[in-house]
N, C-alpha and C positions, 0 to 999 in steps of 0.2 A: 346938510351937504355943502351949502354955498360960505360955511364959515371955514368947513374943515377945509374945503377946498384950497381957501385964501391965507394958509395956514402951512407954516416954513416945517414946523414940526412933525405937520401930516404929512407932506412929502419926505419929510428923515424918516417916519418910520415907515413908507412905501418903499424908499430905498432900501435902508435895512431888510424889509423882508425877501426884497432881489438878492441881496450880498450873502443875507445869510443862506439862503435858498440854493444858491449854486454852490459854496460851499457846502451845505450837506450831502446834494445830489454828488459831488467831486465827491467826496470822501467815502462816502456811502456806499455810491456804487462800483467806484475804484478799489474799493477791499474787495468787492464779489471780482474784481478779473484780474488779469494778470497772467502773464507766460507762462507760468504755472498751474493755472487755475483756470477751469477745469481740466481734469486729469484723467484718461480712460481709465475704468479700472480703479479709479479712487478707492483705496481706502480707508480715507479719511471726511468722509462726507460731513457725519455729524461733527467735528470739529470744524469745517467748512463753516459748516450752517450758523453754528454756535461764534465763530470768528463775523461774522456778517449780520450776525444779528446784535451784536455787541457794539461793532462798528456804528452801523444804525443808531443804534440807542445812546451811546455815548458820544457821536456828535451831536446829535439834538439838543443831550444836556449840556454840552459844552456851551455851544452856540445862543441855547435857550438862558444861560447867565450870560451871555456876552451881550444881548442885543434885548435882551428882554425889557427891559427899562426905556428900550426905544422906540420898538412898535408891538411888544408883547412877546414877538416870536415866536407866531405860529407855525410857520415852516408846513403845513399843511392845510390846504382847505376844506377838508373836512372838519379841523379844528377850528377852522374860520367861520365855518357855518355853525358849529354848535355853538360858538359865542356869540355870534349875529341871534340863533333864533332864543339864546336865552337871553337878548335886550344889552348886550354887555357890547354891544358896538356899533356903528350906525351902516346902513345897506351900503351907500358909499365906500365907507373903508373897507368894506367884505369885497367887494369887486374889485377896489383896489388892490385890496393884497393878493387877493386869488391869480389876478394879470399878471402880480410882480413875481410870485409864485412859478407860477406856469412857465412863464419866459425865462425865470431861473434856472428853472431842471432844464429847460432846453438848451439853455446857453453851457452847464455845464455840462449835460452830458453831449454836445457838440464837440467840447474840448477833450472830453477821452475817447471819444470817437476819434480825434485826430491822434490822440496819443497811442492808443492801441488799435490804429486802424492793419497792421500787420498781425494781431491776432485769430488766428483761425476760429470763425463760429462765434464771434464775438457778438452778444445778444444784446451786450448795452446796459444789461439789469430788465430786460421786456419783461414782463411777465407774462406767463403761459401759464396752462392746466398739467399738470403731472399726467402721467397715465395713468388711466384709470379712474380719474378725477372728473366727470361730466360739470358744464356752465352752470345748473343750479348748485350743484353742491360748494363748487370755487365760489359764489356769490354768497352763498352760506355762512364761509369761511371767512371771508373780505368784512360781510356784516357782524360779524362777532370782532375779529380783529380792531377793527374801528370804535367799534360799540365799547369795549374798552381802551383805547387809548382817549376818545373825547368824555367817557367817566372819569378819566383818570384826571383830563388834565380841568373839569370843570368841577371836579370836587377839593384837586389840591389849591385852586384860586381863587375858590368862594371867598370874599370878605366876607360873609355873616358866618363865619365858621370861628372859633375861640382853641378850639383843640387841634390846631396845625402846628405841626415842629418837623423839624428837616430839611431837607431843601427842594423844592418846588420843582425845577427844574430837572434833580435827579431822580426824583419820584418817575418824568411822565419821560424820560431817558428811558427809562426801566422801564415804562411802560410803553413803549417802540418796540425795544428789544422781545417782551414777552410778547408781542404780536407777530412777530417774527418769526420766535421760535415756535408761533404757533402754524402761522402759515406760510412760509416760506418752502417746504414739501409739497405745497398743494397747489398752493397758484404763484410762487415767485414773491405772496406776501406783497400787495396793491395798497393796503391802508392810505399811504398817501398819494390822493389823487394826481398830484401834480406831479410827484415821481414816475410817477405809470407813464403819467401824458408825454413827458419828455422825452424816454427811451422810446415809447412810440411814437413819437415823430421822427425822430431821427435814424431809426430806423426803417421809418414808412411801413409796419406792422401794426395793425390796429386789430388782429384777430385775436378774438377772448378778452379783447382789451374793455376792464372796468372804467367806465363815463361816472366820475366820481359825482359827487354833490353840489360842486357851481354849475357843472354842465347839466345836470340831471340826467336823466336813464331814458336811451333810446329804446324801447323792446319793441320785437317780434317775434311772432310763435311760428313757428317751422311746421306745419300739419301734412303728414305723408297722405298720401291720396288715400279714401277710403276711410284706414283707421287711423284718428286722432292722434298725433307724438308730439304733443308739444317739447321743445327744447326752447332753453332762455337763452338768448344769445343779446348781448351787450355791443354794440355797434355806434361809431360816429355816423353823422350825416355826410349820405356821400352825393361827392357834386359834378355833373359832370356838365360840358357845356354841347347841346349837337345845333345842326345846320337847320336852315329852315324847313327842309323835305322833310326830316325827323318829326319834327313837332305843328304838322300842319292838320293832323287828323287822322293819319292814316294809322287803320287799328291792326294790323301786320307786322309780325314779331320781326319782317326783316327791316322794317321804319326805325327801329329804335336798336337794331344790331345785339338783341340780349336771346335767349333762350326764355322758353316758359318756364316761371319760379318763380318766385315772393319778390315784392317790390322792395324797397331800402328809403326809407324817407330823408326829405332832401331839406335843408334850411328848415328844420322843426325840432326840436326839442322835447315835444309830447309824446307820450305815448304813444306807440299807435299798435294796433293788432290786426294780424291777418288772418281772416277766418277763411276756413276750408270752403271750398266752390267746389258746384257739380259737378262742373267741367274742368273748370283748369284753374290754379291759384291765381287770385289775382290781388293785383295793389290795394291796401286801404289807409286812409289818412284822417286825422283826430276831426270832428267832428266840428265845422266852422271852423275850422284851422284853414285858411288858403297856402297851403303848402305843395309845392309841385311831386308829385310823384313817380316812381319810376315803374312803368309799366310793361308786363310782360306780353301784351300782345292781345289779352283777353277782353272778348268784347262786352266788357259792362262800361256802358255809357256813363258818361262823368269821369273817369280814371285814365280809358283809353287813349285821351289827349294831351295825357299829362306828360312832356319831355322834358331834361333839363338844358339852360339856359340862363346866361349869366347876365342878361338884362330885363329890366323890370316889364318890360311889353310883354314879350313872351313868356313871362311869369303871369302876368293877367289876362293873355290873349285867349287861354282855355276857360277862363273863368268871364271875360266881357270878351264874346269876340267882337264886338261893336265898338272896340276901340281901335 
């Protein structure tokens, strides 16, 4: 870490993954909209589809010979982690690219945000569920999608391979594209994490929204009272800051201004599951995780205290009140 750090070249290829980054997110998402696009009544859907999935695929490869010789050209972090965890890059450069990554898609799709901010209904490129398409099955679809694009791009750059001919780049082009045309009917086509995250923040829409592979996967299970339903729902950590009357003890659902329902874990990144209660659903949180919870009002001791709070006392104060 402390070489690459010190290292002119590791910073050109963290820029480059910025530069190229916003460029794909510009071009990429910029074919999906347009004054024209979408059309009530389209006729033209799968030529649509086919037009945007192409886009996709063939900036990747474009950008993927442009920049590839300078920090690889992952333009994805899920690409980024399947090369971290097959040893082919050190945890440092994975976080770094992922940040340069992330901030990329945000910055470009900021800028067509400003450019078609007069288009009606303009989604940004967010990804959503189709109708008729439930949160397991779109997670299904996202884990196949991916699952071949990072085969693709970890078997066209194996050096221990002898029988590689063509071009590298337009192989996992094509292999963007064909995730596209796979999933882009079902869920908007999420493969890359960091394109997801962009339109969703700038849009301030995180519903349905896939929490790709640097952030890892928020879950909760949704259990209807009685009989068991679990539904997967895919969610950032949400933060909210309240006053001291909020978070002083009081186990009444008007303390915390929420209705009774499932908590949303706050500053954690684990796992967490909510299982079904007698009475009424309440918060649960990963296990020795000190992570503040958001509680619906229910009184099981340990959780009821949990508010959120953007300073580190009140983060500790339910867990040591002796401080």
């Amino acid at each position: 870490m402390a070489s690459e750090f010190k290292k002119k070249l590791f910073w050109r290829a963290v820029v480059a993954e910025f530069l190229a980054m916003t460029l794909f997110v510009f071009i990429s998402i910029g074919s999906a909209l347009g004054f024209k696009y979408p059309v009530g009544n389209n006729q033209t859907a799968v030529q649509d589809n086919v037009k945007v999935s192409l886009a996709f695929g063939l900036s990747i490869a474009t950008l993927a010979q442009s920049v590839g010789h300078i920090s690889g050209a992952h333009l994805n972090p899920a690409v980024t982690l399947g090369l971290l965890l097959s040893c082919q890059i050190s945890v440092f450069r994975a976080l770094m690219y992922i940040i340069a990554q992330c901030v990329g898609a945000i910055v470009a799709t900021a800028i067509l945000s400003g450019i078609t901010s007069s288009l009606p209904g303009n989604s940004l490129g967010r990804n959503d569920l189709a109708d008729g398409v439930n949160s397991g099955q779109g997670l299904g679809i996202e884990i196949i999608g991916t699952l071949q694009l990072v085969l693709c791009v970890l078997a066209t750059t194996d050096r221990r391979r002898r029988d590689l001919g063509g071009s590298a780049p337009l192989a996992i082009g094509l292999s963007v594209a064909l995730g596209h045309l796979l999933a882009i009917d079902y869920t908007g086509c999420g493969i890359n994490p960091a394109r997801s995250f962009g339109s969703a923040v700038i849009t301030h829409n995180f519903s349905n929204h896939w929490v790709g592979d640097p952030w890892g996967v928020g879950w909760e299970a949704l259990v209807s009272h009685g009989k068991p339903d679990p539904t997967l729902t895919v969610s950032l950590p949400v933060l909210e800051a309240l006053g001291d009357s909020q978070r002083t003890g009081n186990q009444e659902t008007e303390a915390y201004h929420v209705e009774a329902g499932w908590g949303h874990t706050a500053s954690s990144f684990r796992p967490s599951l909510c299982p079904p209660s007698s009475a009424l659903p309440h918060a649960a949180w990963p296990p020795g995780h000190p992570s503040c919870m958001f509680e619906s009002g229910a009184p099981n001791p340990g959780s009821a205290t949990f508010g959120f709070s953007m300073t580190l006392r009140s983060m500790l104060e339910p867990w040591f009140p002796e401080l």
